[in-house]
N, C-alpha and C positions, 0 to 999 in steps of 0.2 A: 176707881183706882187710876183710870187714865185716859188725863184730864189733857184734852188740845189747849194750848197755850196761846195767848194773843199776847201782843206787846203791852198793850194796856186794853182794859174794858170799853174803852171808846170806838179804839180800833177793831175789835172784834165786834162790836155790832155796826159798823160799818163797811166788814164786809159781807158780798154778797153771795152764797151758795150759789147759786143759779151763772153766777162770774165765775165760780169756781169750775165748774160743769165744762165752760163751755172751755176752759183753760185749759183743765184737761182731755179734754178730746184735741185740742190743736196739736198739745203736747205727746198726747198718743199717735197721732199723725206723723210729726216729726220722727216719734222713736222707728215707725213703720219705716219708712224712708232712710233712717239709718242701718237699718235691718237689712233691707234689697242692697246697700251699697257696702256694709260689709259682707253679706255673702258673694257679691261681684267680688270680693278680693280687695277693696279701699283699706287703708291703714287706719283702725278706729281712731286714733290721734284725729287723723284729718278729718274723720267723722264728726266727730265729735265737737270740731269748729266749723264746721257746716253746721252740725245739725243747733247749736248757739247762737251762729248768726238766723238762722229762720226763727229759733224761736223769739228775738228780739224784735223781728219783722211779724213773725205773729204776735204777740202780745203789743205791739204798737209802742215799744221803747222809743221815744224821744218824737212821736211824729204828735204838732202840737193841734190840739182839738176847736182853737178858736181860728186858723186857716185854712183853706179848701187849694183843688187844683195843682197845678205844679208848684207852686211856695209849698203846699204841702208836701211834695215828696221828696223836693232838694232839700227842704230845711228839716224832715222828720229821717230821711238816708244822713243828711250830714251830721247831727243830733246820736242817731245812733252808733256811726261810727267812732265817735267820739267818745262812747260810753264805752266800747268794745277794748279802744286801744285805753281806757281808764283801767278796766276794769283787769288787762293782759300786763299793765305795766305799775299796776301796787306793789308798793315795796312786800306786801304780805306774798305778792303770784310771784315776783321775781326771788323772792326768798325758795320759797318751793322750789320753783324750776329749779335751780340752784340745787337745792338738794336733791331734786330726785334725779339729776343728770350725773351730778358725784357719784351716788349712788349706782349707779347702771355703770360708770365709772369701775368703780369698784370690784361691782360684780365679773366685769368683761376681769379684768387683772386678778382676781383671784382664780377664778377660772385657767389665766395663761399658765399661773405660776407654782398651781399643789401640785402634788405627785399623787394621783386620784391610786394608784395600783400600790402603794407602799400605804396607805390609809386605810385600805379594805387587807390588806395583811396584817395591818397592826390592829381593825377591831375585832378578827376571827382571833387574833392570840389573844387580847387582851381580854375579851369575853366569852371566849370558847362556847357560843351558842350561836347560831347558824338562825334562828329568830333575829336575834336582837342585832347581830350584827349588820341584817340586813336592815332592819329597821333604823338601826342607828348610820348607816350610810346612806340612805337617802331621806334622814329626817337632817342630818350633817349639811350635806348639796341642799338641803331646805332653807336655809339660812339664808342663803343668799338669791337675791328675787332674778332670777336669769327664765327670760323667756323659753321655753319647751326644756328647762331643766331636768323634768326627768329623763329625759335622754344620757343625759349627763350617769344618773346614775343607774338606770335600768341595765344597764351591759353588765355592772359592778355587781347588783342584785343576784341577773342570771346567772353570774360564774358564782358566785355563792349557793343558790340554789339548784345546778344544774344534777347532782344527785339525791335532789329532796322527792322524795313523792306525792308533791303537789300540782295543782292544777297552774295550768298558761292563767287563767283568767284568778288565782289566787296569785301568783306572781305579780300580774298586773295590779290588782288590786291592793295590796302591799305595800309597792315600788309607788301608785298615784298617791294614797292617804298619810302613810307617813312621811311624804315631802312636803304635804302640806300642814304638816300640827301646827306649824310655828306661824303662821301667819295670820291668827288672832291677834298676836302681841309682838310680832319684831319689827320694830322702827324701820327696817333697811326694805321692809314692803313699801311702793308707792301709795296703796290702797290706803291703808293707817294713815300716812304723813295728808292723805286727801281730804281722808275724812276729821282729822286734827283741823284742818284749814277752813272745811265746811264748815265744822261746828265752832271753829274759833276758841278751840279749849286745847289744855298743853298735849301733845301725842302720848304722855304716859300716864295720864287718865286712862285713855282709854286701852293703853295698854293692863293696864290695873284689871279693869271692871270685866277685859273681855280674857282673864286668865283663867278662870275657872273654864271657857268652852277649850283652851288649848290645853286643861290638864284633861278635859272629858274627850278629846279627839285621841289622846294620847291613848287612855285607858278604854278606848273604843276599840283603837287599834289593837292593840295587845291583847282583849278579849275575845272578840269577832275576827281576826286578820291572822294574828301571828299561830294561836293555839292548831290553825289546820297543817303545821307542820308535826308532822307524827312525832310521839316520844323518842323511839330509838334513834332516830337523825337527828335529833336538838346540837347534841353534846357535841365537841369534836376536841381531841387530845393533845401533846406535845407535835402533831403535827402541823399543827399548824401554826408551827413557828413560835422563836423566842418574843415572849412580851416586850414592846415600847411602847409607852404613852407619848413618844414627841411625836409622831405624825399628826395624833390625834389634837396637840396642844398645838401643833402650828396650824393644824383646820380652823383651828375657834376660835382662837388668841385677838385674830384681826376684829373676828364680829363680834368676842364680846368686848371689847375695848368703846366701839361705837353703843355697842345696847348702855354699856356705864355711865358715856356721854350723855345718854339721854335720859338717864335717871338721876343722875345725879343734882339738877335743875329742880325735878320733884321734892327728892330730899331735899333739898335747903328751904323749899317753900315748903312743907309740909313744918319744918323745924320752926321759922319763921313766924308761920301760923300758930301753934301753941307755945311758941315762947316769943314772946314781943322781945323781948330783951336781946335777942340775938342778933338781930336785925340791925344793928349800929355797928356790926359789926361786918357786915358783909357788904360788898360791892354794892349799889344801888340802894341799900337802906330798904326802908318799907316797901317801895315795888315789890319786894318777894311775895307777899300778899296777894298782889294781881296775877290773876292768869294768863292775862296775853304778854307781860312782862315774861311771865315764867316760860309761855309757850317760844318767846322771840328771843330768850338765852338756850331753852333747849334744843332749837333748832341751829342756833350759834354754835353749841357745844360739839351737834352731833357734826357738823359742815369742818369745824375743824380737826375732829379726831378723824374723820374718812381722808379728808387732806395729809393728815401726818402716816397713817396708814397705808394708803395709797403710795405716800413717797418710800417709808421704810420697806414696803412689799419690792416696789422695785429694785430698790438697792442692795437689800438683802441677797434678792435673786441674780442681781449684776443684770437686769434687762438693759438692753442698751438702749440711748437715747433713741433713733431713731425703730426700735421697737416701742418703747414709751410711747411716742407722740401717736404711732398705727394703734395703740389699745384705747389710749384718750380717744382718740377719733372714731375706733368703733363703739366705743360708749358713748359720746356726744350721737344723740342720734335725733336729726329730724322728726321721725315719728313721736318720740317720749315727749320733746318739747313740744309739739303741737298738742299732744293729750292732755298736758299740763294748763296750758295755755288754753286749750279747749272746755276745760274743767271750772278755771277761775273765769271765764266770761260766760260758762251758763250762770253760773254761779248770780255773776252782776247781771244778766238778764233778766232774773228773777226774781233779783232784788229791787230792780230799779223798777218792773213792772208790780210789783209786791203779789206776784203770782201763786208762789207758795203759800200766803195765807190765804187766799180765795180757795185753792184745791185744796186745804187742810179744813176751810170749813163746809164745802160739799160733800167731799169723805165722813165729815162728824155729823155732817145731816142725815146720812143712811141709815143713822143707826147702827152700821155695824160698830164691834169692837176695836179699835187704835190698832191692838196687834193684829189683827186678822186682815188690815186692809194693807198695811203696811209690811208685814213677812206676807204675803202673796205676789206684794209689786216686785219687792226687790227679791225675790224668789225668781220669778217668771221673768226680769230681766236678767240674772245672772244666769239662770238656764238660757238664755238665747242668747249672750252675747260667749257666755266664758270666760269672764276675764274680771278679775275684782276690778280695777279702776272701772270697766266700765260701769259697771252697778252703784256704784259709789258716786260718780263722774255724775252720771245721772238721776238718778234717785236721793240721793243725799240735798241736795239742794233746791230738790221739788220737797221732801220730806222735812225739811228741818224746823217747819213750823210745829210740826204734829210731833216734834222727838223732844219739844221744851215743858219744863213743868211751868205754873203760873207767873213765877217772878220772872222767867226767862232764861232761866241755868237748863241746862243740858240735863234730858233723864237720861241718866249713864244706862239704867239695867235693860230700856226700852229699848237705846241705843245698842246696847253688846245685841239684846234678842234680831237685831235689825240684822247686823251684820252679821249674825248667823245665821239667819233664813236667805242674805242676799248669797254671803260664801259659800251656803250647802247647793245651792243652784250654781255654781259657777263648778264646785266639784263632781256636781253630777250630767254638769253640761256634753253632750256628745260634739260640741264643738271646741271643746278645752283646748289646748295644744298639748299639756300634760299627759293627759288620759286618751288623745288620740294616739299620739307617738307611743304611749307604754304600750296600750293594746296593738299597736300595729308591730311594737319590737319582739313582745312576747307571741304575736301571731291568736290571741286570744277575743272569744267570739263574745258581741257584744250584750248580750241577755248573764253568760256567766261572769262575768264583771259587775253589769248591774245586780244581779244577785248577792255578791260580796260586798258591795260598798254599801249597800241599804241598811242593813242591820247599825252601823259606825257612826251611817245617816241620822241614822231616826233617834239612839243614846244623845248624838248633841245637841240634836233640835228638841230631846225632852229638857235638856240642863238647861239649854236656851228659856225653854217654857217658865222650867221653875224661877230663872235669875226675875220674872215679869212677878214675882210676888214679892219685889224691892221697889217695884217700878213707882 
């Protein structure tokens, strides 16, 4: 059922396991070293272009094998830097960067400009359930990818809960998993837009394939998470205020405006593809067919709906110019770009060494199974770093040979399983920023939290399991 893919039969018996072995051990070295200097406090960004340039200098990108001595080292350092600044300045890295800075953009300005206290009014009247409103306010602040976000809505959570008869560590527990449902499948994650770029397929593929683990986190939550609020407190009456949906519809309006952008790309290729005839009729003609075509208008789409969004959020709000430019500027932020940057030149490291299929074919000489070797890497990265990019950032691009089926297409189901053994470790990480901050706000002890998240754990990582009998 799952089958390591080579680019062609030639290539794959020319490469060498025993290459693969040793790739990966350099490569586990570098990750080590990335480890000590994010726990020193480093910015993973910057890590992350550190730990790109070593691994080009270990795999010997660009250093040529028919000269010795100093020629060897100026002309194999200048060779590789050459590949470094190719690989940081492809129209595909600058496109990204580009978006994922809009995006953080974005985030910073919705953040300046909702009225977070008339939202959490308007979901307890609107749903008169003291579960769901909580859930639905920081699965809401989920939307948008803002670093240690649930801060943002744990305050909103406790003043909703603060006469529930639940636990600190069920509060906590709540407040981290339902801020994360959505980021299986919302473009405005950098993690998604990363992994679109690794695999070179459109972002709403894989928003498609990985919707089933965000309807199963959903219905994890709500079974395991919400039910520990006793009956009698559920309800709550005319007190709590007259019904309005506009708080609720100027929370969404901006993100769903961007998710449409990004589907709408899909639709018209998908249309294209079963009806040839349509195709004469649409901008670019037959390209709709291709996927990097599809992928380099959906990211077009989405760069421009955040642009029109971003201006109308300002104006709406009357932010002034010289407010305007201080949110730009806290969203342009050195760190993002470097992680971005840091991402697209492992990326070419490992291309230009063809390192991933050496470690894809050591891994398949074990014997183990594809998904065993592959949900434990990026498992066991996402629990030590915490952070989707980094699992992604890293693993995606050492993985992406062992994630193709024969022809060289993408196994979407292998893929969605990937990314939810790498996400389940990053939401169970004790070094999250999410799950530090809510525990530390709700003051809740860290065994009763783990306790609460496990059960939500282990429902997605079985749907994960099942989607591997598409694989």
């Amino acid at each position: 059922m799952f089958i390591l893919a080579e680019a062609t039969a030639e290539a794959a018996a020319a490469v060498d396991p025993q290459a693969g072995m040793w790739a990966l051990i350099k490569i586990a070295c570098v990750f080590v070293g990335m480890v000590v200097l994010i726990r020193r406090g480093m910015a993973i960004g910057y890590v992350l272009v550190l730990a790109a340039v070593a691994v080009g200098f270990a795999m010997g990108v660009g250093f040529p094998a028919e000269v010795g001595g100093a020629r060897w080292v100026f002309t194999g350092t200048w060779n590789l830097l050459v590949e470094i600044v190719r690989s940081a300045t492809l129209i595909d890295s600058l496109r990204l960067l580009c978006l994922v800075l809009t995006i953080t953009v974005f985030g910073v300005v919705m953040k300046h400009v909702e009225k977070l206290q008339a939202l959490t009014d308007s979901l307890l009247a609107l749903l008169r359930d003291r579960r769901w409103a909580m859930a639905s306010l920081s699965s809401l602040i989920g939307l948008l990818p803002m670093p240690g976000g649930a801060m943002v809505s744990a305050p909103m959570v406790g003043d909703i809960a603060k006469d529930l008869d639940i636990t600190r560590e069920e509060k906590t527990a709540i407040n981290h998993w339902m801020r994360h449902i959505w980021e299986y499948i919302d473009p405005l994650y950098p993690g998604l837009l990363m992994a679109s770029k690794v695999f070179a397929v459109p972002v709403t593929g894989l928003m498609l394939v990985q919707s089933p683990l965000c309807v199963a986190a959903i219905i994890a939550g709500a079974v395991f998470l919400l039910r520990s609020v006793p009956h009698h407190q559920r309800r709550v009456g005319d007190e709590a205020g007259r019904r309005s949906l506009a708080p609720v519809v100027r929370a969404i309006t901006p993100v769903l405006v961007v998710v449409a952008a990004a589907i709408i790309p899909l639709a018209l290729s998908m249309v294209a593809k079963h009806h040839p005839g349509v195709v004469r009729f649409l901008p670019g003609g037959a390209r709709w067919t291709d996927k990097h075509f599809t992928r380099w208008v959906t990211e077009t789409f989405m760069l421009g709906a955040l642009f029109a969004v971003i201006a109308a959020l300002l104006m709406r709000n009357r932010v002034g110019r010289a407010q305007s430019l201080r949110l730009i500027r806290q969203g342009l932020t050195l760190k993002m770009a470097a992680l971005v940057v840091g991402v697209c030149v492992l990326k070419g490291m490992l291309d230009a060494s063809n390192t991933a299929e050496s470690i894809a074919a050591f891994l398949k000489s074990t014997g183990l199974p594809i998904p065993v070797v592959i949900g434990s890497i990026v498992f066991v990265v996402g629990m030590l770093l915490g952070y989707t990019l980094g699992f992604v950032g890293i693993c995606y691009p050492m993985l992406d040979a062992m994630l193709r089926l024969p022809g060289g297409e993408l196994n979407y189901p292998l893929a969605a399983f990937t990314f939810a053994c790498g996400f389940l470790g990053v939401m169970l990480s004790p070094v999250h920023l999410c799950l530090v901050l809510s525990r530390e706000h709700f003051d809740a002890g860290w065994g009763g939290v783990y306790r609460k998240l496990l059960p939500p754990t282990l429902l997605v990582f079985g749907v994960a399991c099942l989607m591997l009998l598409w694989a």
